[in-house]
Structure formats: C-alpha cells, structure tokens
N, C-alpha and C positions, 0 to 999 in steps of 0.2 A: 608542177612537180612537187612531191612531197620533201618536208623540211624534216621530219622525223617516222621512224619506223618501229616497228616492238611486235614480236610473235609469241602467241599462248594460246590458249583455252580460256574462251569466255564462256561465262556459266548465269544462266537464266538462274535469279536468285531469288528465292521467298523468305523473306524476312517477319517472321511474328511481330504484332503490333500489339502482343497480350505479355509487359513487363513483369520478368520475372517465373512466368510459367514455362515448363519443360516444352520441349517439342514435343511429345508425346502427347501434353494436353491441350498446347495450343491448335485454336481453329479457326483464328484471323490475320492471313499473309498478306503484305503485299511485294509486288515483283520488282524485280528490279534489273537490273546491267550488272553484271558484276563478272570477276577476274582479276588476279592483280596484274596481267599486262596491259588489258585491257582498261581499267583503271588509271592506268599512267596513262594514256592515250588521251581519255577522256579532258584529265588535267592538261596536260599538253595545249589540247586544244581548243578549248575552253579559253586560253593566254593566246590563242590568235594565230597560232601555226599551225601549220598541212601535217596533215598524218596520214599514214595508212597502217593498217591491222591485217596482218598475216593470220590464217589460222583456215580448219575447215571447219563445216558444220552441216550438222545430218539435214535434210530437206523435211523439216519438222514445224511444228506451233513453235517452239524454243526458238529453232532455228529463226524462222521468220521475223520472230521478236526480238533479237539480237541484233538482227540485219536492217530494222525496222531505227532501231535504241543509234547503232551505229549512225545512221546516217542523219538522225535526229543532231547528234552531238559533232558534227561536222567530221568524222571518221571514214575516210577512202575505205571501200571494200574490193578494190580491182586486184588484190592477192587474196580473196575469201574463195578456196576451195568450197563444193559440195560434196554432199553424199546421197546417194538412195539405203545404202547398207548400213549405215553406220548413225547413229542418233547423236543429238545435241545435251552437253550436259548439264546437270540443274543439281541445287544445293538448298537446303533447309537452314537458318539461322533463330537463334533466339535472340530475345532481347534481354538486356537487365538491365538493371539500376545500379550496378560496381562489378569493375573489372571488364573482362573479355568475353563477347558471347560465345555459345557452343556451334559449332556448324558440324552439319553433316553431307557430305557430299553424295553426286550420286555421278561417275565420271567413266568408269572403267571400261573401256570397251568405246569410247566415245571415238565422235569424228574425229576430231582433233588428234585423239591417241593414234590415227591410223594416217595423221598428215603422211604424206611422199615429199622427201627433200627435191626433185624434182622439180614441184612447184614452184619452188624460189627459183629457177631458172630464171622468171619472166618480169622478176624487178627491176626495175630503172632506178639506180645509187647515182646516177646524174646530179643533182640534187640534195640529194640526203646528208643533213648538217650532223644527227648523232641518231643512234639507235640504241635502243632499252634492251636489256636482255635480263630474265630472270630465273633463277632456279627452279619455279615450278613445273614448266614445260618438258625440260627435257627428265623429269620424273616422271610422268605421265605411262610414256612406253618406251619403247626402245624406238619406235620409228622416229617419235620426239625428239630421242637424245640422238639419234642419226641427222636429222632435219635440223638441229640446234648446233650440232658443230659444224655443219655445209653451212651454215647460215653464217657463223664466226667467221669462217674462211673468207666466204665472200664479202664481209663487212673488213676485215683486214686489207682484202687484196683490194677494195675501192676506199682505203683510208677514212671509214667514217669513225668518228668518235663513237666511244660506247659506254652507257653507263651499266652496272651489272648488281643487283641485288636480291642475295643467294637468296631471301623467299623461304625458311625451312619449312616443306611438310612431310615430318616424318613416315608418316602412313602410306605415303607415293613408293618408298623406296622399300628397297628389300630388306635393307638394314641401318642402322647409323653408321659403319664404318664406308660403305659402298657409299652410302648419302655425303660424308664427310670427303674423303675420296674426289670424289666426281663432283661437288661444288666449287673446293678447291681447286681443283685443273681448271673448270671451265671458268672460273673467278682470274685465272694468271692472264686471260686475253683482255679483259678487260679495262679500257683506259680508267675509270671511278667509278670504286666499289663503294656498294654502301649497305654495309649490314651491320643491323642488332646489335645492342653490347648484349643481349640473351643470346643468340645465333654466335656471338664471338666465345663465348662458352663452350658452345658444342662445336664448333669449327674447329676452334685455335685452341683451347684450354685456359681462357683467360677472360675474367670482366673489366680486366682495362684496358681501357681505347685506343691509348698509346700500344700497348702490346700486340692488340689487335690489328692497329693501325700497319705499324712496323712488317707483319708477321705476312699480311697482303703486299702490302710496297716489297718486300723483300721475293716471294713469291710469281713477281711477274714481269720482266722486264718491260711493259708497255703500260704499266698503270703508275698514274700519273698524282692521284690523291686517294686518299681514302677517309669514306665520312665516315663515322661512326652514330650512327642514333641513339639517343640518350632517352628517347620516350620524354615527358615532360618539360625535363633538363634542357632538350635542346641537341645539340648535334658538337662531334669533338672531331676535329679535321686536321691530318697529315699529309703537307705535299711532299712530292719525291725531292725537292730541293733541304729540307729539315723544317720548312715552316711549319707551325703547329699553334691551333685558334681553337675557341667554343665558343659557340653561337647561339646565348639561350634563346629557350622556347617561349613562345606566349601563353599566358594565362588564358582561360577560358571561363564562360560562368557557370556550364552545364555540359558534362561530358556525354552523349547518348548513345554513341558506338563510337570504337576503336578501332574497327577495320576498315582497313581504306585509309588509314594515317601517314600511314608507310608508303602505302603508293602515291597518294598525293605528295609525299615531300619529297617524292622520286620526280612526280612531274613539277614540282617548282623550279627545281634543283634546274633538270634538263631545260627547260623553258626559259629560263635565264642563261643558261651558257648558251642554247643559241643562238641570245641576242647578243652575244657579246661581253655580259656581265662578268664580273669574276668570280671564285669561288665562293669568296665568301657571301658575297650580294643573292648569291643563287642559293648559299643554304639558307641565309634570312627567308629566304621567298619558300625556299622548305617548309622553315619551320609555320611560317603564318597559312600553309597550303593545308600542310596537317593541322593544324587549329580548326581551319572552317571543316573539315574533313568529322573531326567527332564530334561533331556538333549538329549532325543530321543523320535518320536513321540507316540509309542508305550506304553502299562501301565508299559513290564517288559523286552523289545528287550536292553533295556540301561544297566540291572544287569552288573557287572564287573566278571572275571573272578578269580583267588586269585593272577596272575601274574600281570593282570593290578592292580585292586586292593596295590598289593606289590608295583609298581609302582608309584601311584599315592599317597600314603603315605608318601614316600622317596621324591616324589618332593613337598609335602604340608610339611616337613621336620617334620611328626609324628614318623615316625621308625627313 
C-alpha cells in the first residue's frame, strides 16, 4: 500500500542542451519527466517510500514515456487514467548560465485538464502517511479545480497529513486576483504550507516570512507550520505553537538549473516527516534535496538517494 500520494499534470519535457541560446534557435533537446507534482514524487521515492501518481494521460509517444519514466523511478501508476481524445502535455525549456530558464508550455486542452474527480473514487488512503497537493493542478481547468477539492475532501475525511505548495503560474489563471483568491482557500486545508518568500509577495503582500508565515497559520485552522523558502538562504519556519527557526541552505559549486529546487525540498521535507523526523530535521533534508536538485540539468534527474543524501550531511558536518 502506498505511503504517500500527490495529483498533477506531468509534462514530457525538452530541455536545450545549447546554454544561453533562445528556444527559437536552439536545436539540441533532451527529454525528460518533468511536473512539479510529479517531481515531488520522484523525490519521495527516490528516499525509499511507496508512492502513487494520480493524473491522466492522452494514449500518445508523451503519454507512453511518462508511464515508462514513472515506473522507472519506482512511481505506482494504478490511479493513471487514459485518454483516446485528449493528448499528453509537453514543455520547451532553455538553458543558461544565471538566473532562471525560460519555459514554454504546451498543455491546454490536455488529458490531465479533462481529469473526472470520479476517478479518485478508487484510492485506498488505508495507508497513506501524507499527500502533496499543489497549486498548479487545479489551474489547469476547471475539472482540475473540481478533481482538486473532492480530492481535499477525501484526504480530510481519511485524516491524511498534507503538505500544499501554492506553485504560482500566473498564465494558468484568468487573473492574479482569481489566482490569489483560490490559492489561498485551497492553502486553508492544508496541514504545511510552503511557499516562496516571492509567491508571499503576491499572495499575502509581504516579503517577510514571519508575516507570511503568520498570515497562513492564521488563515486555516488545520495548518500546522508554515515554511517559508528563502531560495539560497535556506528556509524560515513558523509552528502553530509560536516556535520560529531558519534552517540555512547549502552552498553549491555550480548552479545549472533551478527548476525542480522547490519541488525537491518539497520531497525532503515530506519524506522525513514520514519517517518520523521533526520539522526541523525535515527542512534540513529540504534544503540539501534542493542543492543536489540544481546542480543537474533536469527538473528532478539530481534528487539524492538516502545513502548520498547520508553522505552529503556527514560532509556539510549536519549528522
């Protein structure tokens, strides 16, 4: 039986291998897995616990390779809907040498966009120690955002822990006020939030943590901590009790992509609480998760293992 669960839209990803050139000029990709729930999963399990991946997918090349990547990376597919009507979606990325690359998606209309909350009828939460939930999904369509709160329901009414990180992409939604709106409500079910001190900007009105921090804990009677990511820094952490820590970040020697940071320190996070660890043991594992995380060109080819992971602790001289 699966120990963790997370529903989204995975996206067959082609990543340029030509730094610094536009996607206009570039003409050498390589593919990859990619999705940020999807991503957390990968990490997850990667650290040695059961997952399964909720989502559909059109019965396509994409599709196939998805399903292919999934099972590669030790990811249950017995909640993957199909499609004959509906296509699998795929994303173009650049590369560079500073800052964040450019992506450009290709999604609208996808399988995924057309899940039936239905589906999740046929989960067994027997099991299930925590489940991911992210912003992206229920942007997608509306059947999403129908599919995303039946999914809430049911992860309440089987008491499974939840961690929830709002994910902004502005371009899914109709607006920033709707986007803001509807992050925030679905952020109140939430037992540990963890978004952006950028994303706290545009959510809450504020780049500090504590405020941030605050402005969630206050927001949702069932949410329990809130991390704040600090990008480099590290991560700033408020429990519902008034505890309040920062957990810096690891240095790195070459930064190569920055996607997939966030979701890796999503799956440290969860992968230590559900062994047991405490909060704070589990953003440490965060932040050393997003380390290996840009340091490879892929969103989530860099996750650690628990042996390197163990490794790489002992020599940052954490354990």
């Amino acid at each position: 039986m699966s120990k963790f669960l997370t529903i989204g839209e995975p996206i067959a990803l082609f990543g340029s291998e030509e730094v610094d050139k536009s996607l206009k000029d570039a003409k050498h990709f390589q593919k990859f897995l990619a999705g940020a729930e999807v991503n957390v999963a990968v990490g997850v399990s990667r650290y040695g616990h059961s997952t399964e991946y909720i989502t559909s997918l059109g019965k396509d090349p994409f599709g196939d390779f998805i399903k292919d990547q999934l099972v590669e990376n030790n990811i249950g597919t017995n909640y993957i809907s199909e499609s004959d009507e509906y296509w699998t979606a795929f994303q173009l990325k650049d590369r560079v040498s500073h800052g964040d690359p450019s992506i450009h998606y290709f999604r609208k209309g996808s399988a995924a966009a057309h899940f039936k909350k239905e589906n999740l009828n046929k989960i067994d939460f027997s099991e299930v120690k925590m489940a991911h939930l992210s912003g992206i999904f229920p942007a997608i369509s509306s059947d999403a955002l129908e599919s995303f709160r039946y999914f809430v329901e049911l992860l309440e009414k089987n008491q499974v822990r939840t961690t929830f990180d709002p994910n902004l992409r502005p371009q899914l939604w109709e607006n920033q006020e709707i986007m803001v709106k509807t992050i925030n409500e679905l952020a109140s079910h939430a037992n540990i939030i963890l978004p952006g001190i950028n994303e706290g900007e545009i959510l809450v009105g504020s780049r500090d943590p504590e405020v941030i921090a605050d402005f969630y804990l206050a927001n949702g009677n069932q949410t329990e901590a809130v991390i704040v990511k600090l990008g480099a820094e590290g991560a700033f952490v408020k429990e519902r009790n008034g505890n309040t820590f920062v957990v810096k970040g690891f240095e790195v020697a070459e930064v190569v992509d920055t996607v997939g940071a966030g979701d890796g320190f999503a799956a440290g996070v969860i992968s230590a609480l559900i062994e047991g660890l405490s909060i704070k043991e589990a953003v440490i594992r965060g932040n050393a998760t997003g380390a290996f995380a840009v340091q490879t060109p892929g969103d989530n080819d860099g996750y650690p293992t628990p042996d390197r992971l163990e490794k790489f602790l002992a020599k940052e001289k954490v354990l």
